[in-house]
C-alpha positions in Angstrom: -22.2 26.7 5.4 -18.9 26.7 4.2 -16.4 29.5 5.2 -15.5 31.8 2.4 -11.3 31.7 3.8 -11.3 28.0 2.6 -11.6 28.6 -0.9 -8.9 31.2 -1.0 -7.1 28.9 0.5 -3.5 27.4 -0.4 -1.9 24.4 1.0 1.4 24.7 2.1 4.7 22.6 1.3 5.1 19.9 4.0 7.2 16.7 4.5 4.5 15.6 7.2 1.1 14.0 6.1 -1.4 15.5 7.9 -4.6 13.9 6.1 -7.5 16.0 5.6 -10.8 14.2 6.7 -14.4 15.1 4.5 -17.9 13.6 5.0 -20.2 14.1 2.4 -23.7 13.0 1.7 -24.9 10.1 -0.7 -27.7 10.5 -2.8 -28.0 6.7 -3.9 -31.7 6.0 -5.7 -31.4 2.5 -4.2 -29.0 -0.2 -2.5 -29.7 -2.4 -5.5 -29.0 -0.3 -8.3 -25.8 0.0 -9.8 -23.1 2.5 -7.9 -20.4 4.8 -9.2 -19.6 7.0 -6.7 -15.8 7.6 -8.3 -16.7 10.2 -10.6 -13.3 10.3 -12.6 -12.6 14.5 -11.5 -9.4 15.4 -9.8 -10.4 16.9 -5.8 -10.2 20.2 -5.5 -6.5 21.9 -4.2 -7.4 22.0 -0.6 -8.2 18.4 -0.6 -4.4 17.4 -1.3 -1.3 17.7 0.6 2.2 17.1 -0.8 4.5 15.0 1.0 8.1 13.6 1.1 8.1 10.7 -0.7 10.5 8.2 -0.8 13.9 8.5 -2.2 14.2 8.9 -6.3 16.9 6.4 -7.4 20.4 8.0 -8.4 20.9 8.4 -12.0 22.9 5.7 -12.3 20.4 3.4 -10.8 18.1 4.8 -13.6 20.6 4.7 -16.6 21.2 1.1 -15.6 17.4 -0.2 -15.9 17.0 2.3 -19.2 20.0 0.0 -20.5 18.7 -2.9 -19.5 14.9 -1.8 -21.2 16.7 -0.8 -24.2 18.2 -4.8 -24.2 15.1 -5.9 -23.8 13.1 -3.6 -26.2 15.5 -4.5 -29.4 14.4 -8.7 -28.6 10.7 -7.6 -29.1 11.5 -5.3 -31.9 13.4 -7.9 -33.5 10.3 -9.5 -34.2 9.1 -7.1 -37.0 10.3 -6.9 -40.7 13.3 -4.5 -40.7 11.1 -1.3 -42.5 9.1 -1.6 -39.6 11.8 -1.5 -36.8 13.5 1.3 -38.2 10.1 3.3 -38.6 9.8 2.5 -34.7 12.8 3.4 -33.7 12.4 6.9 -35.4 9.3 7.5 -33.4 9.7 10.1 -30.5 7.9 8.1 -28.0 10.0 4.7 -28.4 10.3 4.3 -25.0 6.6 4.9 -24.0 5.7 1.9 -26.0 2.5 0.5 -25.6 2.3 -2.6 -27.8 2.3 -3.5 -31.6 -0.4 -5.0 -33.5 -0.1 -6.9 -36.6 -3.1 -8.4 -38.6 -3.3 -10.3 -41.9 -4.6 -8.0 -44.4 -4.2 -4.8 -42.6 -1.4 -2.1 -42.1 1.2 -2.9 -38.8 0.2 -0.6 -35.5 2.2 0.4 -32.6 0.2 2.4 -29.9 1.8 4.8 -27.8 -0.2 6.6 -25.3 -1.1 9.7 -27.5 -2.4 7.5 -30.6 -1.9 4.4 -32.7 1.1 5.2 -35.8 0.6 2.8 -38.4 4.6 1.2 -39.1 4.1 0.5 -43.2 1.7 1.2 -45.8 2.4 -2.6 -46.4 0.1 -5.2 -45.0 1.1 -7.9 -43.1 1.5 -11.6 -45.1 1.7 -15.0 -43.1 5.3 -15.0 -43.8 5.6 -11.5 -41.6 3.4 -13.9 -38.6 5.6 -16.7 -38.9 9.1 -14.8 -38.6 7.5 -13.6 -35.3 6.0 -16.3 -33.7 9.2 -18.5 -34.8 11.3 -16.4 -32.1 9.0 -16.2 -29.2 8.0 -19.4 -26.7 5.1 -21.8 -27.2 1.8 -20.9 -27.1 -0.4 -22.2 -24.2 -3.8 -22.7 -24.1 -4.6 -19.0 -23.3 -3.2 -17.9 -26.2 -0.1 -16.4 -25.0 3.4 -16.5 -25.4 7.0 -14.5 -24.3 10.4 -14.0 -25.0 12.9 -15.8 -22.6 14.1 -13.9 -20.0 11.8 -10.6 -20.9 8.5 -9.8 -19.4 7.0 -8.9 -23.3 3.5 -10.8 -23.9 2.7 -12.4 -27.2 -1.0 -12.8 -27.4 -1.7 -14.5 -30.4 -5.3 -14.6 -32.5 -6.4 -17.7 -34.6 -8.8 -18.8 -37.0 -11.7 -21.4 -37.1 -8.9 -23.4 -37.9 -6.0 -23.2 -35.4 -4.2 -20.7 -37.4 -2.6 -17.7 -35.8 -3.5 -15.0 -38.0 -3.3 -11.9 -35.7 -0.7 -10.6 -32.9 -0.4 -8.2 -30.3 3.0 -7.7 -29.2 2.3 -6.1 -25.8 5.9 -4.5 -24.1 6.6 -5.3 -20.6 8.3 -3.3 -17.8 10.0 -3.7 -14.3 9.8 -0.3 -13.0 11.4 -0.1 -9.6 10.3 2.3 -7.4 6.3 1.6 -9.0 4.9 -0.2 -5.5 6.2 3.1 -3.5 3.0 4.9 -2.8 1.9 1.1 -0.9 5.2 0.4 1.0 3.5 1.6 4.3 0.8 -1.4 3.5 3.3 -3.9 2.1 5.3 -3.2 5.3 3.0 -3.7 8.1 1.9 -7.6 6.4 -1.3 -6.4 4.8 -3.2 -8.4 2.5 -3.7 -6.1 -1.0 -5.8 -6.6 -3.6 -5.1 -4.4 -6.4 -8.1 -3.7 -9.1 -8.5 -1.8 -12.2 -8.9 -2.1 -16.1 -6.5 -3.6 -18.1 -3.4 -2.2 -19.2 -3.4 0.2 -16.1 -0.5 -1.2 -14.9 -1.9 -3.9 -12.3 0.7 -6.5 -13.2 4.1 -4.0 -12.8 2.9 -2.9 -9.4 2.4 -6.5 -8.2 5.9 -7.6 -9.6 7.5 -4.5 -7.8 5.5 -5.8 -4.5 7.3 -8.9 -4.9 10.2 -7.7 -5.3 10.1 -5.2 -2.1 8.5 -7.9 0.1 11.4 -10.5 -1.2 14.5 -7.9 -0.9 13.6 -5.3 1.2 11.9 -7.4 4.0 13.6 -10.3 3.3 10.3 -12.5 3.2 9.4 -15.9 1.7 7.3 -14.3 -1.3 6.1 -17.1 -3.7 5.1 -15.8 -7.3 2.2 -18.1 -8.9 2.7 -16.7 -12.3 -0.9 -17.5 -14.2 0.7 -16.7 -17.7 4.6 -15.7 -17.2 3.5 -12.1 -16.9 5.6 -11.6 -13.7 8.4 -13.3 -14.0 8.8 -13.4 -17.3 9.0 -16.5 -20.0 11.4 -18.9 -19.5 12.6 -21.2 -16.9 14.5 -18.6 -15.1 12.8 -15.8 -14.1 13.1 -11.8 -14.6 15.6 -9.8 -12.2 12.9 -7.9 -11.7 11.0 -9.9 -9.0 14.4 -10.0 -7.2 14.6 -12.8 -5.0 11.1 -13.8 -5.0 10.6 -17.7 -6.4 7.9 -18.4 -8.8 5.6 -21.1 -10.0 4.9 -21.6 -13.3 0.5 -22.7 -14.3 0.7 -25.4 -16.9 -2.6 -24.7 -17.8 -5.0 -21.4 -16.7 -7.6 -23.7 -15.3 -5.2 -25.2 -13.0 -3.9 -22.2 -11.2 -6.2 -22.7 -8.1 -4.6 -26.3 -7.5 -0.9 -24.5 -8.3 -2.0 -21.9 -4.8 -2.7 -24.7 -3.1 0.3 -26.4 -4.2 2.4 -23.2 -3.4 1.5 -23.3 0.1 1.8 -27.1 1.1 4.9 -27.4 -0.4 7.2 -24.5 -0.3 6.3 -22.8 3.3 6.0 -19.2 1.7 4.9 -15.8 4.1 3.9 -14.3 1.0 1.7 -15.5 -1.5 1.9 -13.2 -5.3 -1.4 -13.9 -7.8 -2.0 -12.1 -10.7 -5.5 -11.9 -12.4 -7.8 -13.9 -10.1 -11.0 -14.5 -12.1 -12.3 -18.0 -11.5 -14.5 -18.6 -8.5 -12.5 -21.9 -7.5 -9.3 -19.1 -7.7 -11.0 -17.3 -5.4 -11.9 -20.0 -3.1 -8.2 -20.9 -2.9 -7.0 -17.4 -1.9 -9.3 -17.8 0.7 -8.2 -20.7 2.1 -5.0 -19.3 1.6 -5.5 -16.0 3.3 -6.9 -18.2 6.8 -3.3 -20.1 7.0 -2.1 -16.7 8.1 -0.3 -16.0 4.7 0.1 -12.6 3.4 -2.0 -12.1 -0.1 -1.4 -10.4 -2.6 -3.5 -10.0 -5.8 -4.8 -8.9 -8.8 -8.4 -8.9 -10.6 -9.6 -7.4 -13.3 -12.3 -4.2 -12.6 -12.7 -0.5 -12.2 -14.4 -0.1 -8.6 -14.9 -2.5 -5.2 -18.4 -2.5 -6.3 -17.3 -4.1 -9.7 -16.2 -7.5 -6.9 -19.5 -6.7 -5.1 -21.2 -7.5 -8.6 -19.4 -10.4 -9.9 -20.5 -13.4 -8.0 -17.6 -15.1 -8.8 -15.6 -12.9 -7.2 -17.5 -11.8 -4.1 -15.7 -14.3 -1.8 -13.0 -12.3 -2.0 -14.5 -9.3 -0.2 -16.7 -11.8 2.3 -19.4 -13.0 0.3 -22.4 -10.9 -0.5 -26.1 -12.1 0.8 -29.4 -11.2 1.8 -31.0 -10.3 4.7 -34.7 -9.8 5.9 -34.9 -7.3 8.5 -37.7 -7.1 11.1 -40.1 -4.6 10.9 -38.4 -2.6 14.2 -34.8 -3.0 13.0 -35.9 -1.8 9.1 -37.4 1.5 10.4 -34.7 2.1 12.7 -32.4 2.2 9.7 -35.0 3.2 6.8 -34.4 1.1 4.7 -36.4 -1.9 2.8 -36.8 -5.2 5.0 -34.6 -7.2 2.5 -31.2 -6.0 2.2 -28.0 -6.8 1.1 -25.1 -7.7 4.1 -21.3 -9.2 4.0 -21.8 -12.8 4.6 -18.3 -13.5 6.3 -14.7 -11.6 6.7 -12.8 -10.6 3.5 -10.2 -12.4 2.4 -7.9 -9.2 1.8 -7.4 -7.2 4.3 -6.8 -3.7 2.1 -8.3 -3.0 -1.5 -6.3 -0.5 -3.9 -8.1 0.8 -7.0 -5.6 1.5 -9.7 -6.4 4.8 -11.6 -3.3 5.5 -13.3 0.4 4.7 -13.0 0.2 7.5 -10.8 -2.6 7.3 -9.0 -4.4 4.8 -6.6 -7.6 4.7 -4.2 -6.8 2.8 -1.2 -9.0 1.3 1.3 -7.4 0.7 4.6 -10.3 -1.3 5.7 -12.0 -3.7 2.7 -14.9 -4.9 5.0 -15.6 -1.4 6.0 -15.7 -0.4 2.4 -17.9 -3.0 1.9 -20.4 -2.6 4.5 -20.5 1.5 3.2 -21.1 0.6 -0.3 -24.4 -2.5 0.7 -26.0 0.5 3.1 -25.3 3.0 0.5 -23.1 5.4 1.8 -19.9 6.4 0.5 -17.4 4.8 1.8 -13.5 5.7 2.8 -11.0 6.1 0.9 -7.3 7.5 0.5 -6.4 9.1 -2.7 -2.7 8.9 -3.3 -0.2 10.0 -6.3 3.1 10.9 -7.5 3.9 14.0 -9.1 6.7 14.4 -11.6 9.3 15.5 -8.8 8.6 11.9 -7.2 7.1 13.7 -4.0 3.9 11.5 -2.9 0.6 13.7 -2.6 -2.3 12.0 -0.1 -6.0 13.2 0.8 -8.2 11.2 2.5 -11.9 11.4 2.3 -15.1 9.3 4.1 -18.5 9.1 4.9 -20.2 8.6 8.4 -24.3 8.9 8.1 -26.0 8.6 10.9 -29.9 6.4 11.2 -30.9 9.6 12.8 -29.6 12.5 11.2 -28.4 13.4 7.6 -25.8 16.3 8.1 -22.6 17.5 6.0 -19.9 17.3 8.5 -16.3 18.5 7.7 -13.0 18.4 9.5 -9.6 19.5 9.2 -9.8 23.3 7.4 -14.0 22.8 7.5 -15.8 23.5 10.2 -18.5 21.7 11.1 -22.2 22.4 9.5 -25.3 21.6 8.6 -27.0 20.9 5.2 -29.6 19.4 3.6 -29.5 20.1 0.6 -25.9 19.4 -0.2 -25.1 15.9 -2.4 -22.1 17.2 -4.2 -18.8 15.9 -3.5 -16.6 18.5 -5.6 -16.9 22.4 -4.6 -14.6 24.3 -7.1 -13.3 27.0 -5.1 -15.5 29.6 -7.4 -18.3 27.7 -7.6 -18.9 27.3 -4.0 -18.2 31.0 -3.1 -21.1 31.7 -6.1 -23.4 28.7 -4.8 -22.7 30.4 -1.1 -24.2 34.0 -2.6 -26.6 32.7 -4.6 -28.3 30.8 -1.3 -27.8 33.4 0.9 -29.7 35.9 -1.9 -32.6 33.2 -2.1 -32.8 33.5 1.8 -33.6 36.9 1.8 -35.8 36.7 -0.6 -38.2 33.9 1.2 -40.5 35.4 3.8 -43.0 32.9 6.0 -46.4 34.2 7.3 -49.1 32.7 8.7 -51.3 32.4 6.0 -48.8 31.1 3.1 -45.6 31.8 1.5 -44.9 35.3 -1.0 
């Protein structure tokens, strides 16, 4: 049972992580049914710890790259009819810019993160579509384009016929300082694979990686930039990625011979991928990843279990197959006799799951996350964020079930204790106290005799 002084507890201000460790108890239906043990809830207060993060850049620093966004801003801006730019620029959120959207037919959008604001009660013409794409790049077989020396994405939409009758001019941003919360990983030559939906903010943490690995640790990084996102369009690429070089994917269905390519030629440590999502992709990285190069990555998902699922992808987390278990070795665990094992060792060493901008899961061990999720146990994870002062907040929690026995075991504030009827892992401070009352109340109330229960 929990003590009642944990939930009236509050953590202090420290510059020294001290992680706090909690076990809880699964309560999967099955190993083959879908999982979603990331319920999107923030932990409770006691969970987190704030820490010293690393040093916010001067104001200087800052009013430089906000000069240098501004630059780069106007050149995508100057794609839209002038009513439209100066509706934009009126807008309080200018600099939160999501993307702008421009249809035939139907009324300009720019999306900001609290709504879309529509830019003219006009509709767009073909003439509007052809001043814009007339100022960006060529269009390449994925449908997307940029503007030289910016890191903005065209992404065109076309007809039956070939026509491009629909744009979404999507803003791009090198935000030093973005990769902070993973410097520890970056530094000690882990392999990362970053996940999470789009628009999250995948492709600006990779780019700051880059950049860090190129600069900071002064290592061979190699950029294979699938669609210019990284580096920007244009021959020469974005100061953003510092003094990382990069190699440009004539075509998407290519980019696996471009890795190789990368590697055979150019002697990198560090090998930069964004959006893995081919299965020959995957086989490349790795290949890569077994020449002793340092990875690191992108794909497109929510959870680890989302690469468990796609079986184009599972390489990239060992491979995924199944297992018949003798009758001996099923009872031992209790489970069924087929299951579900890692076939070989991941190609990444450490797995982040992007939340937010400000938030990531880590997993310090990909194969042990791995072999948690096929048994069907939670596995371990490290919650990270920045807060609006910059300061880095860290709370780690994990699962360790036994074959034997099925306890609630917590460490750090928690003592240690038995239950087996607890399968939450969230105990609001008030609830928990209540849920504490309410079971000691239905304990008094139980009485056992021989002959039945009253």
């Amino acid at each position: 049972m929990f003590c009642y002084s944990l939930f009236h507890h509050s953590p202090p201000l420290i510059t020294k992580w001290k992680p706090q460790l909690l076990f809880f108890k699964p309560n999967f239906k099955s190993q083959f049914s879908p999982l979603n043990f990331y319920p999107n809830q923030n932990f409770p207060h006691f969970f987190t710890k704030r820490i010293s993060g690393y040093p916010i850049k001067s104001p200087a620093f800052s009013s430089s790259l906000e000069d240098e966004f501004d630059v780069e801003l106007g050149r995508l801006l100057s794609l839209l009819p002038e009513e439209m730019r100066r509706r934009i620029r009126e807008h309080e959120e200018l600099r939160e810019l999501i993307e702008v959207v421009m249809d035939i037919g139907r009324k300009p959008l720019a999306r900001f993160p609290s709504g879309d604001f529509v830019l003219s009660d006009c509709p767009i013409t073909v003439q509007d579509i052809e001043h814009a794409t007339s100022q960006v790049g060529d269009f390449a077989i994925d449908n997307r384009a940029g503007i030289s020396r910016t890191l903005h994405r065209i992404s065109a939409i076309r007809n039956r016929k070939g026509t491009i009758i629909g744009l979404t001019c999507r803003v791009g941003r090198a935000i030093s300082g973005s990769a902070d919360l993973l410097r520890d990983l970056v530094q000690d030559g882990a392999s990362l694979l970053l996940i999470g939906p789009p628009g999250v903010g995948k492709t600006t943490i990779i780019r700051d990686i880059a950049r860090m690995l190129a600069n900071d640790y002064k290592k061979r990084v190699m950029i294979v930039d699938t669609s210019n996102e990284i580096g920007g369009d244009g021959d020469i690429p974005h100061a953003g990625i510092g003094c990382a070089r990069r190699m440009q994917v004539p075509d998407s269905d290519m980019q696996h011979k471009v890795l190789i390519e990368a590697v055979e030629n150019h002697m990198p440590q560090v090998i930069v991928i964004d959006e893995i999502g081919t299965k020959l992709e995957a086989m490349a990285a790795c290949t890569i990843a077994q020449r002793g190069i340092q990875l690191v990555a992108t794909a497109h998902g929510v959870t680890i279990e989302n690469l468990i699922m796609n079986p184009s992808l599972e390489i990239l987390i060992g491979g995924i197959q199944s297992v018949t278990l003798g009758d001996d070795e099923a009872n031992r665990r209790g489970v069924q006799k087929t299951v579900l094992e890692r076939k070989g060792p991941s190609t990444f060493s450490c797995g982040v799951e992007i939340v937010s901008k400000t938030e990531l899961r880590v997993h310090r061990c990909l194969e042990a996350t791995v072999d948690a999720v096929l048994a069907g146990r939670f596995p371990r994870i490290e919650i990270r964020k920045m807060n609006s002062q910059g300061l880095e907040e860290s709370s780690q929690t994990f699962t360790d079930i036994s074959s034997d026995k099925e306890d609630l075991v917590v460490t750090g504030d928690l003592s240690e204790t038995s239950d087996e009827n607890s399968i939450g892992n969230h105990f609001p401070s008030d609830l928990s106290s209540k849920m504490a009352d309410d079971s000691t109340e239905d304990r008094d109330l139980l009485h056992m005799y021989v002959y039945g229960l009253f």
